[in-house]
Steps between C-alpha positions, in 0.01 A plus 500: 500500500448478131753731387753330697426170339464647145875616578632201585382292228633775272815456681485148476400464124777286420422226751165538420532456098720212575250339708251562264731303245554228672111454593438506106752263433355239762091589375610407158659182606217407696299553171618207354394236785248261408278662810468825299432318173251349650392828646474694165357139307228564781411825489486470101265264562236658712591241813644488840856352446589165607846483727415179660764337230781742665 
């Protein structure tokens, strides 16, 4: 039930933290791609984004 599952991922906190990490590390590289540029230009804008060029 829950309160096995809350123990395990206390258990597991340093899997979990690293895992968190390593998702960060990849959302900020994706960040820089010309898709989310053109994301964030887009939004900015008030318009649906354009990833036909991608």
């Amino acid at each position: 039930g829950s309160l096995s599952l809350t123990k395990q991922l206390m258990r597991d906190h340093e899997r979990i933290a690293a895992r968190m990490a390593e998702e960060g590390s990849l959302f900020k590289e994706r960040l820089k791609t010309p898709e989310a540029r053109e994301a964030f230009a887009a939004f900015a804008e008030r318009r649906p984004p354009d990833f036909t060029k991608f």
